[in-house]
C-alpha positions as CSV (number, residue, x, y, z in Angstrom):
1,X,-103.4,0.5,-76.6
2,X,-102.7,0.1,-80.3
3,X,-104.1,-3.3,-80.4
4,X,-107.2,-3.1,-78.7
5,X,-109.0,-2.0,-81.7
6,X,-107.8,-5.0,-83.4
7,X,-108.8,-7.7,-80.6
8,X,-112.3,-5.5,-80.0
9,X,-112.9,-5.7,-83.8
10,X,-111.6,-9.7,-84.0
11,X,-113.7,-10.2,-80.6
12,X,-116.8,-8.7,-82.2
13,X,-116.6,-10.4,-85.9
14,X,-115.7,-13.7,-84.3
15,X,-119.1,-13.3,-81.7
16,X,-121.3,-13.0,-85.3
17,X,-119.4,-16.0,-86.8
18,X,-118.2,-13.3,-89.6
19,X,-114.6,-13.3,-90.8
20,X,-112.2,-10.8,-89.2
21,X,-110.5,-7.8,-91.1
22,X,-107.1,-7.1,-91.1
23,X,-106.2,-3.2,-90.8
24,X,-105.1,-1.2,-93.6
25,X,-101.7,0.9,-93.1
26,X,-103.5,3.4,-95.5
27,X,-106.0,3.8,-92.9
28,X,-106.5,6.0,-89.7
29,X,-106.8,5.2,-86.3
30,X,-110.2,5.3,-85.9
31,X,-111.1,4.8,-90.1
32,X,-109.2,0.7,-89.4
33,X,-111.4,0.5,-86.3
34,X,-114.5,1.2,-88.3
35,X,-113.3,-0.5,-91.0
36,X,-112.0,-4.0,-88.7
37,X,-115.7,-4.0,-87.3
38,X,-118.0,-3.3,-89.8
39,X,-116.0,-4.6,-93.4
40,X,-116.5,-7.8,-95.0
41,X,-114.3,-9.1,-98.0
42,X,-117.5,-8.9,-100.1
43,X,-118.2,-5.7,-100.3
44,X,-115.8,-2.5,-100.2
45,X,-116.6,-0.2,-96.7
46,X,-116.0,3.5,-96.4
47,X,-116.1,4.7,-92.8
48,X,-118.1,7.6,-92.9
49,X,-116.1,11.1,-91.6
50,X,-118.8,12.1,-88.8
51,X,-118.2,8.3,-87.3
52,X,-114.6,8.9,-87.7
53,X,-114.3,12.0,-86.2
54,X,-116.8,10.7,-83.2
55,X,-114.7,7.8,-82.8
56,X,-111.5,9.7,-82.9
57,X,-112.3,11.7,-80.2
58,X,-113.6,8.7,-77.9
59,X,-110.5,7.3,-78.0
60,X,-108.5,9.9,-77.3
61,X,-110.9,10.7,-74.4
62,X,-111.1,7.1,-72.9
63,X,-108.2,5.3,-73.7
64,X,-105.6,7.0,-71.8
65,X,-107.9,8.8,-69.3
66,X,-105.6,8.6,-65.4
67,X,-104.5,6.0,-63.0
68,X,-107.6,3.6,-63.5
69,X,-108.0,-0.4,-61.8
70,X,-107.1,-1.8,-64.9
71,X,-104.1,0.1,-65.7
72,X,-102.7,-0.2,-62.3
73,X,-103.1,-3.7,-62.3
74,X,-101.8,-4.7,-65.5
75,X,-98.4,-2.6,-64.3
76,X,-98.4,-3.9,-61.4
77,X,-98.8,-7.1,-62.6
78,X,-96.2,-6.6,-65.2
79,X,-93.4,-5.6,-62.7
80,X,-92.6,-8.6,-61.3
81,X,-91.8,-9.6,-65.4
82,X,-95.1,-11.9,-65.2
83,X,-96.1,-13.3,-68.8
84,X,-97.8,-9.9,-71.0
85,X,-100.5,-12.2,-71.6
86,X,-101.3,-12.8,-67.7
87,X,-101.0,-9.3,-66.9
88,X,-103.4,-8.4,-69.9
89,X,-105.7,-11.0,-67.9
90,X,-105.1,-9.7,-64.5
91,X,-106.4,-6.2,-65.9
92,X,-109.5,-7.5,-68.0
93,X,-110.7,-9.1,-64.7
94,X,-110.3,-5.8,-62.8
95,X,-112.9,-4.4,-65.1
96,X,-115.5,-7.0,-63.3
97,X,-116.0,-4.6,-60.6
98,X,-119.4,-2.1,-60.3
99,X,-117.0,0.6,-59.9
100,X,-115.0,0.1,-62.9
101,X,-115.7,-1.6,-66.3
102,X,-118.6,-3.0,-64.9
103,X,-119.6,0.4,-64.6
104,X,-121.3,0.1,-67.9
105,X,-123.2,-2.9,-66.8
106,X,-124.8,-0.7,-63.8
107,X,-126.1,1.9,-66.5
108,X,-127.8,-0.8,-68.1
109,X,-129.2,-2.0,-65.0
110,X,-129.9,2.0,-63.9
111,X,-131.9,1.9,-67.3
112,X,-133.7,-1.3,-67.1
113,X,-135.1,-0.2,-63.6
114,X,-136.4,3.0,-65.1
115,X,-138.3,0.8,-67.4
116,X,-139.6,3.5,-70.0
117,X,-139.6,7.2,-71.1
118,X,-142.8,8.1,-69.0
119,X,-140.6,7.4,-65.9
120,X,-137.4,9.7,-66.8
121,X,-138.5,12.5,-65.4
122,X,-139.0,10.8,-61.8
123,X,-135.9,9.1,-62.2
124,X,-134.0,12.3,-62.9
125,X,-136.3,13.7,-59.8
126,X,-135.2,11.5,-57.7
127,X,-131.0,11.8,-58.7
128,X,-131.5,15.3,-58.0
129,X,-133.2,15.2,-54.4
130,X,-130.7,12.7,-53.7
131,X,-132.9,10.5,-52.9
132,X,-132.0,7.3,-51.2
133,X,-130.7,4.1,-53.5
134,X,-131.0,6.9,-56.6
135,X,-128.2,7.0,-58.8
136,X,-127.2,8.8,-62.1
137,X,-124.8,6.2,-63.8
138,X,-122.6,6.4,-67.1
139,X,-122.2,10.1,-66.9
140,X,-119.1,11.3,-65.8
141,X,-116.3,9.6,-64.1
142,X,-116.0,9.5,-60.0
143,X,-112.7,11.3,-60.0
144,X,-114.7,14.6,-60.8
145,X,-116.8,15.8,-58.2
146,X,-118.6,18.5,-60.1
147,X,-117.8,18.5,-64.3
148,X,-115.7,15.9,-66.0
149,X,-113.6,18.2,-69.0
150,X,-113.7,15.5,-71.6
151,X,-117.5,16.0,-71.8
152,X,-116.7,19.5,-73.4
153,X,-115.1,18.2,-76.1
154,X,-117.5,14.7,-76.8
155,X,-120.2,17.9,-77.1
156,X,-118.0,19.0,-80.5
């Protein structure tokens, strides 16, 4: 978990053609996060507190949050003393699946077929009757039937 700030932040510069940051030891958590993604070695960058704090308390809500796909695979995969690098792999590409990582890609699909803000309040309508083919996506996690408790504190 450490290191996936680092490889997000080196994924992300790399992608823009921009040079990567390394992390500061006299930095945070979520301040070398910040800093790795949005620094440059021409100008000096100050992560601001409220994106700290925001940040902060993402990660502690999603990054070790149960039993998921991709942590099950990776340790699985890493029990039979396979190569880190494979099992890293193995669990990136149980992401792929709609009811995982790719989870995020079915909000922005979700989004795209409500189209604009006029149509929200059918959409939301339509979650609520149940109404066939109508989902709410991106809000919550399917392991809570009712309330997921993290959302209590990414309210603070």
């Amino acid at each position: 978990i450490a290191k996936l700030p680092v490889l997000a932040a080196m994924a992300y510069k790399t992608s823009l053609g921009m040079p990567t940051m390394s992390p500061k030891s006299s930095l945070s958590f979520a301040e070398n996060f910040l800093y790795m993604m949005f620094a440059t070695p021409m100008e000096e960058y100050v992560p601001h507190p409220v994106a700290v704090k925001a940040i902060n308390a993402f990660m502690i809500l999603h990054m070790d949050h149960e039993q998921n796909a991709s942590t099950s695979t990776v340790r699985i995969a890493g029990s039979s003393q396979a190569n880190p690098y494979a099992c890293i792999a193995a669990g990136t590409a149980s992401l792929w699946g709609p009811a995982h990582g790719g989870a995020n890609e079915a909000v922005i699909k979700m989004l795209e077929e409500i189209g604009s803000k006029d149509k929200v309040a059918q959409f939301v309508a339509d979650v609520k009757a149940k109404k066939e083919g109508v989902r709410l996506m991106g809000f919550g996690h399917r392991v809570y039937k009712n309330y997921d408790p993290r959302a209590r504190y990414m309210k603070k």
